[in-house]
PDB file of N, H, CA, C and O in Angstrom:
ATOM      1  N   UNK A   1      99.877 102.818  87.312  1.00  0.00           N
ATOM      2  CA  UNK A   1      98.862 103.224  88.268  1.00  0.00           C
ATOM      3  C   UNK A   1      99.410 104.376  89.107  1.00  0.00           C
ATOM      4  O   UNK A   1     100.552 104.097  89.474  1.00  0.00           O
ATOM      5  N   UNK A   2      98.976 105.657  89.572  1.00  0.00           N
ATOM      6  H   UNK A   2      98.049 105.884  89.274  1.00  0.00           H
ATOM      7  CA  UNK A   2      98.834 106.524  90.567  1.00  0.00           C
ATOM      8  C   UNK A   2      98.892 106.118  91.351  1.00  0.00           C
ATOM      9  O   UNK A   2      98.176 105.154  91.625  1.00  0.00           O
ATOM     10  N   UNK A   3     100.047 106.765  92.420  1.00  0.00           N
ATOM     11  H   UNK A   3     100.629 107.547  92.197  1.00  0.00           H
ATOM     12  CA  UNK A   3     100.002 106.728  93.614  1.00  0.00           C
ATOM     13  C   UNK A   3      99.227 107.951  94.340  1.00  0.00           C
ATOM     14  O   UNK A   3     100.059 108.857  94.400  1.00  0.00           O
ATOM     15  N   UNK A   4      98.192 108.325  94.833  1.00  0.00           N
ATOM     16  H   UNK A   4      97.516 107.590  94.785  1.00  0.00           H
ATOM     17  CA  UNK A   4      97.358 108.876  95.142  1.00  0.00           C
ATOM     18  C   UNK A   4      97.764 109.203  96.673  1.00  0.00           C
ATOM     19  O   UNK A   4      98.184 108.346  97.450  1.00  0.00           O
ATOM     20  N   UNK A   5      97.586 110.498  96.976  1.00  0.00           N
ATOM     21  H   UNK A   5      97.245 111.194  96.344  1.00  0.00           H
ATOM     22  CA  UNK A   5      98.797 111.390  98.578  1.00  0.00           C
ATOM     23  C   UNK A   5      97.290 111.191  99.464  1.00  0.00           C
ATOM     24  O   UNK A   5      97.406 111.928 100.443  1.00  0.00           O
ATOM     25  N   UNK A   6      95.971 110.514  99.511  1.00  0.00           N
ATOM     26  H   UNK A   6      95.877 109.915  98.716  1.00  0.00           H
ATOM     27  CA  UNK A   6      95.055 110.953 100.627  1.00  0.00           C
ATOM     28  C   UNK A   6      95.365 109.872 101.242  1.00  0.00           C
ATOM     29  O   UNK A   6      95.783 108.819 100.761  1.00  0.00           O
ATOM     30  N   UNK A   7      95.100 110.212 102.601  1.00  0.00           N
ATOM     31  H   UNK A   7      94.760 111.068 102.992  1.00  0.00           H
ATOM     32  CA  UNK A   7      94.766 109.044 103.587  1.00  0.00           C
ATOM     33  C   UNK A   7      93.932 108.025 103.624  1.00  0.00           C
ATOM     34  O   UNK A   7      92.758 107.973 103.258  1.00  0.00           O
ATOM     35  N   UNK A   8      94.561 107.274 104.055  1.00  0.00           N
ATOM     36  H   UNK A   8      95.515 107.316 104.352  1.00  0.00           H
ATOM     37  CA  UNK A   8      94.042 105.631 104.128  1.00  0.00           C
ATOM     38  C   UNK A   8      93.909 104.866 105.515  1.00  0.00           C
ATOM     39  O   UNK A   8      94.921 104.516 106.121  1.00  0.00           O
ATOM     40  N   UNK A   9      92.503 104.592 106.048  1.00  0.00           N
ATOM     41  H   UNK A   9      91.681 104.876 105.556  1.00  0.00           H
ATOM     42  CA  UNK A   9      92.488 103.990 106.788  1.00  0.00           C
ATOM     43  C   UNK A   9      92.107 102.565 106.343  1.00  0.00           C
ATOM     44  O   UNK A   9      91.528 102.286 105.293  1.00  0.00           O
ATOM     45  N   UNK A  10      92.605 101.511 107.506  1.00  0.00           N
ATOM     46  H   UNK A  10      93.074 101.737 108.360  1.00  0.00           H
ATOM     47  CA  UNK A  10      93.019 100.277 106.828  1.00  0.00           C
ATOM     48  C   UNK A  10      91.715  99.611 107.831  1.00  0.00           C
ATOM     49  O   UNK A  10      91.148 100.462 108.517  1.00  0.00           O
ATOM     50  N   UNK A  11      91.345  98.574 107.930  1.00  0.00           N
ATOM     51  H   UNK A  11      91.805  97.883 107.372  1.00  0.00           H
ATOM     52  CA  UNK A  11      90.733  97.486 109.182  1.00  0.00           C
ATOM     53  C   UNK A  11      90.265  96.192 108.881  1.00  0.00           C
ATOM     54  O   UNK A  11      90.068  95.884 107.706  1.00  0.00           O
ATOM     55  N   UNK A  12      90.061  95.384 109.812  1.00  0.00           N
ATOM     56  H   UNK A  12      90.221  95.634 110.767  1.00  0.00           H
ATOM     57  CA  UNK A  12      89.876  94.140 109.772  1.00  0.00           C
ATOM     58  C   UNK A  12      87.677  94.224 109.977  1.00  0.00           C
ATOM     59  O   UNK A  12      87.019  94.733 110.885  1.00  0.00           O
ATOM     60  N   UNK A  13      87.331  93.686 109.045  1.00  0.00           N
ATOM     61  H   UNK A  13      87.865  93.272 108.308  1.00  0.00           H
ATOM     62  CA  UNK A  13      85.958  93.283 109.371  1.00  0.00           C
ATOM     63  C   UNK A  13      85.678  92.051 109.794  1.00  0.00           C
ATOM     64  O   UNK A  13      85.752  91.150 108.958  1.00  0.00           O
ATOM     65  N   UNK A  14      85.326  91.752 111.065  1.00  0.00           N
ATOM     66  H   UNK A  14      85.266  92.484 111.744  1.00  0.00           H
ATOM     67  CA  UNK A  14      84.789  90.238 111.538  1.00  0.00           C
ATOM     68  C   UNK A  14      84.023  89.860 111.086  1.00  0.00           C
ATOM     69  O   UNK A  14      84.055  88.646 110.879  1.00  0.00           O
ATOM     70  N   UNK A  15      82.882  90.610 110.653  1.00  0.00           N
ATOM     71  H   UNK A  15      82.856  91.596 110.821  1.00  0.00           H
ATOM     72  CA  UNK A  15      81.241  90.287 110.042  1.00  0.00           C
ATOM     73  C   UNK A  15      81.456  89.941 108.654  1.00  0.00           C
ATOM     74  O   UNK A  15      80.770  89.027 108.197  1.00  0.00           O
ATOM     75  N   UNK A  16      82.339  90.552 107.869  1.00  0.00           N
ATOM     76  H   UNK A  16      82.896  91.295 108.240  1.00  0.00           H
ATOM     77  CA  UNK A  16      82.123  90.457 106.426  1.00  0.00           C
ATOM     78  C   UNK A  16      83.708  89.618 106.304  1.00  0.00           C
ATOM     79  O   UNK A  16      83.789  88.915 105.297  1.00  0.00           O
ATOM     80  N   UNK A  17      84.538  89.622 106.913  1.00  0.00           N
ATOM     81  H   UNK A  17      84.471  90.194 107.731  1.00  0.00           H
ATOM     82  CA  UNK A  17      85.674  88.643 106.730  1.00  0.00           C
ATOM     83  C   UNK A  17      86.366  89.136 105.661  1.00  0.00           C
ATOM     84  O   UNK A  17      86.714  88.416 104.726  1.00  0.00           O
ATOM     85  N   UNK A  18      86.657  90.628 105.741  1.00  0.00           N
ATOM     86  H   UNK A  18      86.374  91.213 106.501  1.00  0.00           H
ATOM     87  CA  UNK A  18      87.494  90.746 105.213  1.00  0.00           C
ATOM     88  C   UNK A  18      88.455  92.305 105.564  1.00  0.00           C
ATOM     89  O   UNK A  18      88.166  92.697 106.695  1.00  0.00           O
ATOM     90  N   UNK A  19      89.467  93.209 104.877  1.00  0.00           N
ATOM     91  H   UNK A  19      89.702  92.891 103.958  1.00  0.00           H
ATOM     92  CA  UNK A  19      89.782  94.317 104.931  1.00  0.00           C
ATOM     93  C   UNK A  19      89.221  95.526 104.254  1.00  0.00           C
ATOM     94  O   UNK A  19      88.681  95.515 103.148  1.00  0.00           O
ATOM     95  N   UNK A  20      89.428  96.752 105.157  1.00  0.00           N
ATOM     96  H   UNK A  20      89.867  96.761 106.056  1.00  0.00           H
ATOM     97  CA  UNK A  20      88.616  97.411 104.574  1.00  0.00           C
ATOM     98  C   UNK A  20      89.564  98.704 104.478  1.00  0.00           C
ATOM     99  O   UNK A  20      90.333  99.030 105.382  1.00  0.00           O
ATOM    100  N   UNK A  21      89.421  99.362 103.334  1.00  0.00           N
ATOM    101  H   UNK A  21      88.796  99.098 102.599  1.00  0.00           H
ATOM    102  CA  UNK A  21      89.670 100.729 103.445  1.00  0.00           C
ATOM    103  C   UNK A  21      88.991 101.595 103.435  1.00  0.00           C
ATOM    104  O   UNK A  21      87.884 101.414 102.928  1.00  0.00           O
ATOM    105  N   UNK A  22      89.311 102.887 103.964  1.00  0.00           N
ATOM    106  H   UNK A  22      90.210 103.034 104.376  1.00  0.00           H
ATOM    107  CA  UNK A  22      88.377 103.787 103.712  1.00  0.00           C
ATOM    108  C   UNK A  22      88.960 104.750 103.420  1.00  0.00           C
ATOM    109  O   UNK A  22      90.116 104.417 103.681  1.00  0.00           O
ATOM    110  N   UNK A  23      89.022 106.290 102.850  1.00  0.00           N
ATOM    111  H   UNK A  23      88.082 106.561 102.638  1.00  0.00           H
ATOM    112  CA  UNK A  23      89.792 106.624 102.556  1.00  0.00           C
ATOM    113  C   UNK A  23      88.678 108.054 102.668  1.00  0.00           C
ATOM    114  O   UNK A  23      87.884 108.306 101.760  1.00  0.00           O
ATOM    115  N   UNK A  24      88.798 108.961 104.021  1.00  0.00           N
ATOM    116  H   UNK A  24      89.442 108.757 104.759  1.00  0.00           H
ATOM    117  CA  UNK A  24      88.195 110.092 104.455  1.00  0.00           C
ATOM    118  C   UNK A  24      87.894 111.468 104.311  1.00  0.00           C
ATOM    119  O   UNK A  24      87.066 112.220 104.825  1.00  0.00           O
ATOM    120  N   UNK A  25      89.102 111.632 103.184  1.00  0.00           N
ATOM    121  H   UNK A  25      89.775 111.021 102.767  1.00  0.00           H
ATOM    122  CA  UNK A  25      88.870 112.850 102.904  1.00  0.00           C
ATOM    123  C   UNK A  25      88.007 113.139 101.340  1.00  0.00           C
ATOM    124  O   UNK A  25      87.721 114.140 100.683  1.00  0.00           O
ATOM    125  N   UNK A  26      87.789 111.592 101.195  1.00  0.00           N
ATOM    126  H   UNK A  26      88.021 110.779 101.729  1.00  0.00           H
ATOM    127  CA  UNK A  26      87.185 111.285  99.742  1.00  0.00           C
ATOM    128  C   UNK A  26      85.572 110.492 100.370  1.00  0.00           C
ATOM    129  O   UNK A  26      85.505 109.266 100.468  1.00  0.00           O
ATOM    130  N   UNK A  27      84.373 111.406 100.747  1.00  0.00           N
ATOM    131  H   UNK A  27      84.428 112.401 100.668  1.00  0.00           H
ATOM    132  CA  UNK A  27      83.357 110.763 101.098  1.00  0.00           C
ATOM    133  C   UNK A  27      82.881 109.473 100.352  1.00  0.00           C
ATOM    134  O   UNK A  27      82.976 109.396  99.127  1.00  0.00           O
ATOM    135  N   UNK A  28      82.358 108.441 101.129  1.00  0.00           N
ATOM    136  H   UNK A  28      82.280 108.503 102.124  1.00  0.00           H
ATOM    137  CA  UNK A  28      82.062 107.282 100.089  1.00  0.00           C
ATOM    138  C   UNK A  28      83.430 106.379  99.812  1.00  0.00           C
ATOM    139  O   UNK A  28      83.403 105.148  99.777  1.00  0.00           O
ATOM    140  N   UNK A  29      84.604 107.158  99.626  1.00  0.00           N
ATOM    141  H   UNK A  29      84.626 108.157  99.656  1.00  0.00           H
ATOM    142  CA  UNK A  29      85.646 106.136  98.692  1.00  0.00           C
ATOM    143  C   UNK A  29      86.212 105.138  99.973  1.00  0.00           C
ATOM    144  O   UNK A  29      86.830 105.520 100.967  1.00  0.00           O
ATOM    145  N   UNK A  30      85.847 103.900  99.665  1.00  0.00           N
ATOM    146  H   UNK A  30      85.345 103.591  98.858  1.00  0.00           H
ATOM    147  CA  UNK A  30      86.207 103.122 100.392  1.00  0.00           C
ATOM    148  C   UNK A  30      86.169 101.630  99.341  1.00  0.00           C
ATOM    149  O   UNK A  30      85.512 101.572  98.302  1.00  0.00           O
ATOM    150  N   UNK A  31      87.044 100.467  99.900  1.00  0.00           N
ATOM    151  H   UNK A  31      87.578 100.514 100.745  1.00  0.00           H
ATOM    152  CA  UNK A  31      87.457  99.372  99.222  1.00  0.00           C
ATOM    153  C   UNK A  31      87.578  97.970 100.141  1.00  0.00           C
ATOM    154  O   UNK A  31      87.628  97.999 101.370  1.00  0.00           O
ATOM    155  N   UNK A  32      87.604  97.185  99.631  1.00  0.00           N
ATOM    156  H   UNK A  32      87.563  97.161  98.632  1.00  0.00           H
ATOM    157  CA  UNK A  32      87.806  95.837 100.345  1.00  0.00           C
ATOM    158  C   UNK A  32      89.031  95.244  99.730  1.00  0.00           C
ATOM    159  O   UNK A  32      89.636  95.765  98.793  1.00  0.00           O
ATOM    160  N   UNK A  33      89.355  94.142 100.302  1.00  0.00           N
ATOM    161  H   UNK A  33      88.864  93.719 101.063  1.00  0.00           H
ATOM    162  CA  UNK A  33      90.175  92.940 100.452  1.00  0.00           C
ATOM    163  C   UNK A  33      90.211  92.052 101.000  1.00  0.00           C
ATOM    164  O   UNK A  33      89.756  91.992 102.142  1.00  0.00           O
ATOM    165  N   UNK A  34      91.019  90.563 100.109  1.00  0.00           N
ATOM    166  H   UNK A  34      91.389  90.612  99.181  1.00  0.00           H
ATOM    167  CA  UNK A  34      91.003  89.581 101.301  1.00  0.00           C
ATOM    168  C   UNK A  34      92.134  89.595 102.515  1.00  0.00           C
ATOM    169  O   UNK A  34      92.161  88.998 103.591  1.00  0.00           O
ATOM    170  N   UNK A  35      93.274  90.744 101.745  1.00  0.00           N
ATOM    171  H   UNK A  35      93.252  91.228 100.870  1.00  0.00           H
ATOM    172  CA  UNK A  35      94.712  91.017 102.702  1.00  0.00           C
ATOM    173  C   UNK A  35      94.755  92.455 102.702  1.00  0.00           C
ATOM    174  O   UNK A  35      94.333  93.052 101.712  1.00  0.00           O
ATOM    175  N   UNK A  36      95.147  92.995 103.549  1.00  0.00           N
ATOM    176  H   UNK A  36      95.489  92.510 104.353  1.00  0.00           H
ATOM    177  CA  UNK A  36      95.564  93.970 103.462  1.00  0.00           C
ATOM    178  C   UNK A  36      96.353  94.730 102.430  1.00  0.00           C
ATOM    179  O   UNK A  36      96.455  95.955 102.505  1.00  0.00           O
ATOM    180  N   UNK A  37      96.965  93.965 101.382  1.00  0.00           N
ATOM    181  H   UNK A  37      96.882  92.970 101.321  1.00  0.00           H
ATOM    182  CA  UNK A  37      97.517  94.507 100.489  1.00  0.00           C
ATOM    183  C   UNK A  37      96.347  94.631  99.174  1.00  0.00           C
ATOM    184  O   UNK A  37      96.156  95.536  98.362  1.00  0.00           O
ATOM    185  N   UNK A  38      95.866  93.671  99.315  1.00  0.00           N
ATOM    186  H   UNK A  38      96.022  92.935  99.974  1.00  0.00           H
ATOM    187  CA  UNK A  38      94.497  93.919  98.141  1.00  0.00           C
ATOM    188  C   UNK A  38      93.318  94.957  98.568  1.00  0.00           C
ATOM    189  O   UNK A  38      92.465  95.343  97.769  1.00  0.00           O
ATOM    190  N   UNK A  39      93.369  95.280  99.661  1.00  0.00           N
ATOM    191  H   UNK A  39      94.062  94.967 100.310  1.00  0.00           H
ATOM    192  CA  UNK A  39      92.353  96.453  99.785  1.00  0.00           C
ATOM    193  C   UNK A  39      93.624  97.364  99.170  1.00  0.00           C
ATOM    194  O   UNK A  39      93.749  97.453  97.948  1.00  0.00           O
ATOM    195  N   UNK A  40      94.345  97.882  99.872  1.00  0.00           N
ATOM    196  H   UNK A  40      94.243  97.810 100.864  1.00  0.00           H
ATOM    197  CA  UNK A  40      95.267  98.978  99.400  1.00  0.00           C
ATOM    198  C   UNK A  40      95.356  98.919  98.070  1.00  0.00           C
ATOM    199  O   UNK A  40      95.499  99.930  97.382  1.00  0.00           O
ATOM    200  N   UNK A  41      95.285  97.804  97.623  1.00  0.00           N
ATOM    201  H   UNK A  41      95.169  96.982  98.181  1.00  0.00           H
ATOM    202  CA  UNK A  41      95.705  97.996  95.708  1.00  0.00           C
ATOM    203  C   UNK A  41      94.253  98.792  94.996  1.00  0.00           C
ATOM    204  O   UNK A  41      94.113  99.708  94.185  1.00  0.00           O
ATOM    205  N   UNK A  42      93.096  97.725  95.936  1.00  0.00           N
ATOM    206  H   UNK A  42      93.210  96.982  96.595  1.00  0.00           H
ATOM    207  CA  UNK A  42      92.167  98.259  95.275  1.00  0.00           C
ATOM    208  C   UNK A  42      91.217  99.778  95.924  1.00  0.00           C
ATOM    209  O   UNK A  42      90.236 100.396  95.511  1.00  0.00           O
ATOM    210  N   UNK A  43      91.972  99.890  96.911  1.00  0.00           N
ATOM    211  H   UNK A  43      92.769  99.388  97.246  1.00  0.00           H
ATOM    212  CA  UNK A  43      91.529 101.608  96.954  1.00  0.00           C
ATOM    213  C   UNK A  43      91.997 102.384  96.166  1.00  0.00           C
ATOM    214  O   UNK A  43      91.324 103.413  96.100  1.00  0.00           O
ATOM    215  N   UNK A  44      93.241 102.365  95.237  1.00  0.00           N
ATOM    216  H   UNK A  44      93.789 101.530  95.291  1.00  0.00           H
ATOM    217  CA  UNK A  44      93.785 103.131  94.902  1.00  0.00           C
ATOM    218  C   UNK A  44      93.042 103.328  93.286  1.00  0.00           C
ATOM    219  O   UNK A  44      92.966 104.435  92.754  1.00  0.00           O
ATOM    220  N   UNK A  45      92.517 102.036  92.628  1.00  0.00           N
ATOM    221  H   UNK A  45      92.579 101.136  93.060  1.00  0.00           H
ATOM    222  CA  UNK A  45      91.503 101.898  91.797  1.00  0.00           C
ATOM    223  C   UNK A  45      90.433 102.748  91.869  1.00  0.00           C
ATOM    224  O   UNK A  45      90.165 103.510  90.940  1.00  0.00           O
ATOM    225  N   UNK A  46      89.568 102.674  93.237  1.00  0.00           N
ATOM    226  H   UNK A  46      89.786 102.054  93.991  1.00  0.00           H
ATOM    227  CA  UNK A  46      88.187 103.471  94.002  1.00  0.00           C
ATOM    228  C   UNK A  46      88.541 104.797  94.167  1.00  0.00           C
ATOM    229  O   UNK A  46      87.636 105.632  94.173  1.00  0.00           O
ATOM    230  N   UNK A  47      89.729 105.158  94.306  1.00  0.00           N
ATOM    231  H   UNK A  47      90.464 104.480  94.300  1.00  0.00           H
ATOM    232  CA  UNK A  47      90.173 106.517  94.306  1.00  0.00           C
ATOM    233  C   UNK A  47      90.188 106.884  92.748  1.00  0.00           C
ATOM    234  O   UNK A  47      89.632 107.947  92.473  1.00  0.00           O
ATOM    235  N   UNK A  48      90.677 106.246  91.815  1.00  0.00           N
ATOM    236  H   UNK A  48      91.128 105.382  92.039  1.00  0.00           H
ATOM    237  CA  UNK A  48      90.843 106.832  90.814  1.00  0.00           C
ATOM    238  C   UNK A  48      89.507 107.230  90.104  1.00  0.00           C
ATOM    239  O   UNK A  48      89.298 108.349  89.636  1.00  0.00           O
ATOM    240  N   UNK A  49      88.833 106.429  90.085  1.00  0.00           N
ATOM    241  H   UNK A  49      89.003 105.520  90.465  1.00  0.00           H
ATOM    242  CA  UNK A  49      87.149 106.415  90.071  1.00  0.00           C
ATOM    243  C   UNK A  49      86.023 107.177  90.402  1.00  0.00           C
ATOM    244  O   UNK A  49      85.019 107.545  89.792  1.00  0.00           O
ATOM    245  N   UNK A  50      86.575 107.349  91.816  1.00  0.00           N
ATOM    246  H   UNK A  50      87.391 107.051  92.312  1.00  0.00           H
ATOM    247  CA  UNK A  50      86.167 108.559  92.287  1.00  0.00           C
ATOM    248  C   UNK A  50      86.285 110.087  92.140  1.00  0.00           C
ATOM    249  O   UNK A  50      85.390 110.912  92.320  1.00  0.00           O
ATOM    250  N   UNK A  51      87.837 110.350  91.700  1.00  0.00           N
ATOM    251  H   UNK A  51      88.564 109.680  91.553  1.00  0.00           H
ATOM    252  CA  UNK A  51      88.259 111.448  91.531  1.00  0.00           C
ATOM    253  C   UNK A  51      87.822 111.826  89.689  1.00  0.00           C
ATOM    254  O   UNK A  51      87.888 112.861  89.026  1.00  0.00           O
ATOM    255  N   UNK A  52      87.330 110.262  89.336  1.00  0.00           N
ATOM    256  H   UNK A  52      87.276 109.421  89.875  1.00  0.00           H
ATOM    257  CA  UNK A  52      87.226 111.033  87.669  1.00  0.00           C
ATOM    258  C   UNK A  52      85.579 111.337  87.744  1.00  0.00           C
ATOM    259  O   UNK A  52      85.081 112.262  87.103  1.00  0.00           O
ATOM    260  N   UNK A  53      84.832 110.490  88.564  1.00  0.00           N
ATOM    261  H   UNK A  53      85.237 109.738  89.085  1.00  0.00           H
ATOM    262  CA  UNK A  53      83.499 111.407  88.693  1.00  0.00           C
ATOM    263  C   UNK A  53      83.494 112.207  89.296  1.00  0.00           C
ATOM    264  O   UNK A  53      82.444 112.753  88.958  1.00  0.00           O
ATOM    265  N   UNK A  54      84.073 113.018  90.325  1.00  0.00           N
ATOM    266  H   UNK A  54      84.927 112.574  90.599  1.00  0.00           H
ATOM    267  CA  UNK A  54      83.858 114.323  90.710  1.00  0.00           C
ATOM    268  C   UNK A  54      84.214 114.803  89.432  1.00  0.00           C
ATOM    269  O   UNK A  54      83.177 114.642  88.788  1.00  0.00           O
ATOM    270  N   UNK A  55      84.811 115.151  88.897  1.00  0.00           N
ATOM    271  H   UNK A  55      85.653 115.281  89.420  1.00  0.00           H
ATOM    272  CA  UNK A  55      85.236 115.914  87.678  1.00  0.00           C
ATOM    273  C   UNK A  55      84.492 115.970  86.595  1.00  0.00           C
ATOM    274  O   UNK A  55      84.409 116.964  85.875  1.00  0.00           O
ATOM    275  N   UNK A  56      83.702 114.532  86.355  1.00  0.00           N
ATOM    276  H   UNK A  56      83.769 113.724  86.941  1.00  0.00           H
ATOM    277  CA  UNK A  56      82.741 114.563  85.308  1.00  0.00           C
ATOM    278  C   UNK A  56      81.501 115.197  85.889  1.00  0.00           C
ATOM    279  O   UNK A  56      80.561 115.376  85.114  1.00  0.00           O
ATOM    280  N   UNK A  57      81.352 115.626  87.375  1.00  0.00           N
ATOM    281  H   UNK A  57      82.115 115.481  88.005  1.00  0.00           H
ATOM    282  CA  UNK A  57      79.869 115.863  87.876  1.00  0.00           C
ATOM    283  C   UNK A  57      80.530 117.537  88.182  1.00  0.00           C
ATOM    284  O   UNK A  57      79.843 118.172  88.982  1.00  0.00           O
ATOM    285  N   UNK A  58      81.350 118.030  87.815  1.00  0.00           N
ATOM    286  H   UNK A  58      81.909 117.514  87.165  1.00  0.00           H
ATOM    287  CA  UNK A  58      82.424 119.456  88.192  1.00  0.00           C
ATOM    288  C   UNK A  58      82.014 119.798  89.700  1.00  0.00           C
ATOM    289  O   UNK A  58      81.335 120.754  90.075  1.00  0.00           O
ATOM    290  N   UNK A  59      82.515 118.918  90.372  1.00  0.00           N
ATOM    291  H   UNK A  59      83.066 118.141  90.068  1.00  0.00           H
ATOM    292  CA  UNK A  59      82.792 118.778  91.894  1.00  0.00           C
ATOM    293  C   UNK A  59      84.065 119.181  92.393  1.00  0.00           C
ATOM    294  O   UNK A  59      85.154 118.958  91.865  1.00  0.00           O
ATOM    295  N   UNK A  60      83.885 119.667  93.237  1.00  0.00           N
ATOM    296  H   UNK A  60      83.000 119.847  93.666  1.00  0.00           H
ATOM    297  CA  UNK A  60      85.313 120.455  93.822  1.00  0.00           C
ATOM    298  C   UNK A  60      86.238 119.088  94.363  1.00  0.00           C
ATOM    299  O   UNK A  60      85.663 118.147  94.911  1.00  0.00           O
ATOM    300  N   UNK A  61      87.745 119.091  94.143  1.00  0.00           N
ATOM    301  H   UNK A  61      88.212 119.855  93.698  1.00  0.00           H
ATOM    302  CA  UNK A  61      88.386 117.535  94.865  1.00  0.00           C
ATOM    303  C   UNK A  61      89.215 117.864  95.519  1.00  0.00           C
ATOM    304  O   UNK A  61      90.264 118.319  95.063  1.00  0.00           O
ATOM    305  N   UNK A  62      88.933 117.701  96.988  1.00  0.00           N
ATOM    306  H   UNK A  62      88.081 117.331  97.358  1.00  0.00           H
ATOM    307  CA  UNK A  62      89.650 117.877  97.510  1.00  0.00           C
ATOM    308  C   UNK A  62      91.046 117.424  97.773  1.00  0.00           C
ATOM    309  O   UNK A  62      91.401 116.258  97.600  1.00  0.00           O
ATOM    310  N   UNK A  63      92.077 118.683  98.332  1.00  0.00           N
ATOM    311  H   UNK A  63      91.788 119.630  98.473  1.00  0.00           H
ATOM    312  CA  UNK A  63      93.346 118.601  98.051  1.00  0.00           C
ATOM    313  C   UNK A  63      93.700 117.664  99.457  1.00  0.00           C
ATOM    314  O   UNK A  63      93.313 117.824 100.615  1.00  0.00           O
ATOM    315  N   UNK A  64      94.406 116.846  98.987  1.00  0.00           N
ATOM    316  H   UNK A  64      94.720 116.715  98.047  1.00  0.00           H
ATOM    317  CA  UNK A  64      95.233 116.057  99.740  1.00  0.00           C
ATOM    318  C   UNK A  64      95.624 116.249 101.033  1.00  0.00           C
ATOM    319  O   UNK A  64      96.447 117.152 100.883  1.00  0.00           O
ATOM    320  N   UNK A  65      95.582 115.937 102.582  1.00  0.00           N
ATOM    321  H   UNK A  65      94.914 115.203 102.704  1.00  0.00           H
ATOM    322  CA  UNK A  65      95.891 116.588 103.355  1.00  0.00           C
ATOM    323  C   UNK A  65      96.881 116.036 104.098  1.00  0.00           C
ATOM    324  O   UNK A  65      97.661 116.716 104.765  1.00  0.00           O
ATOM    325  N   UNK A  66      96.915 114.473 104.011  1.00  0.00           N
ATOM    326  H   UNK A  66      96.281 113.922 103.469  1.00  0.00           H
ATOM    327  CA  UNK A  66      97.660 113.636 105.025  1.00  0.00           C
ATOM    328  C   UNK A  66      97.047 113.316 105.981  1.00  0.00           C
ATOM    329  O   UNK A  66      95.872 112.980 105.832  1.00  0.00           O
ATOM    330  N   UNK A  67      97.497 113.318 106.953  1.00  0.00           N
ATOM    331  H   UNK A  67      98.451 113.591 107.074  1.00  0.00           H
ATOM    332  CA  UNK A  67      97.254 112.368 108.527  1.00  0.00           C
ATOM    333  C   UNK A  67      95.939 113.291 108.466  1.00  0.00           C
ATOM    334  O   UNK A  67      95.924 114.329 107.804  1.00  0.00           O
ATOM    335  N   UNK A  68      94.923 112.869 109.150  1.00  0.00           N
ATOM    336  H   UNK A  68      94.936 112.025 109.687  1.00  0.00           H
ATOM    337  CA  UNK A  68      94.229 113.648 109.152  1.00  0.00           C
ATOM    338  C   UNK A  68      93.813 114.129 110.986  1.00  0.00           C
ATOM    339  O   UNK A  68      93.836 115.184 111.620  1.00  0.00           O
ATOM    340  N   UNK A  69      93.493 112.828 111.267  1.00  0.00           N
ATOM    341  H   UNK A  69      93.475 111.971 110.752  1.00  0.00           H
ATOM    342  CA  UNK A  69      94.083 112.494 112.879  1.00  0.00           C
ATOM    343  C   UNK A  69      95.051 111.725 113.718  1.00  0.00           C
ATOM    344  O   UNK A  69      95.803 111.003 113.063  1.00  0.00           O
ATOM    345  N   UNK A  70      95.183 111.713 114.808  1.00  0.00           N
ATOM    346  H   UNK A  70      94.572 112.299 115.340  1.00  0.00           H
ATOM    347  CA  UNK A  70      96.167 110.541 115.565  1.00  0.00           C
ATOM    348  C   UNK A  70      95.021 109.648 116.085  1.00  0.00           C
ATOM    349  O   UNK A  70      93.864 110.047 116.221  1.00  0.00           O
ATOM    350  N   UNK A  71      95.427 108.482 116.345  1.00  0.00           N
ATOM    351  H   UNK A  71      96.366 108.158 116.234  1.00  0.00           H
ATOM    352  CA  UNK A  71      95.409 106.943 117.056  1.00  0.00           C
ATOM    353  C   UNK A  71      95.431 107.197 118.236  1.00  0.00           C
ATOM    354  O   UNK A  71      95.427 106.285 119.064  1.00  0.00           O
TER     355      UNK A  71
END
C-alpha cells in the first residue's frame, strides 16, 4: 500500500460514534473508523480511489502540500 504525502485531518464524531478523516486538499476524500488507526488505514484506501478517478475523469491532482494550517 502507498503511503500518500497529503494531509490528514483526524476527529472524533459523537453523533455517528466514530473517527473521521478528512483529507483537504483532496475535495470529498474523507474516511471513517472505529479507532483512529482504522480511519487512517482506510483513508489511505479513499485516497487511492480518489486519485485513480481524477485520472480516469483527466482531472488535474493536486500536488501534495503538507500542513496546510495550524491548530
Amino acid at each position: 500500500m502507498s503511503i500518500y504525502k497529503y494531509e490528514r485531518i483526524i476527529y472524533w464524531s459523537e453523533e455517528d460514534k466514530a473517527f473521521f478523516v478528512e483529507v483537504p486538499e483532496l475535495p470529498g476524500c474523507m474516511s471513517d473508523g472505529t479507532t483512529p488507526a482504522e480511519a487512517l488505514e482506510n483513508a489511505e484506501v479513499i485516497i487511492s480511489e480518489w486519485l485513480e478517478t481524477a485520472k480516469e475523469r483527466g482531472q488535474e491532482i493536486p500536488e501534495p502540500k503538507g500542513k496546510l494550517m495550524y491548530a
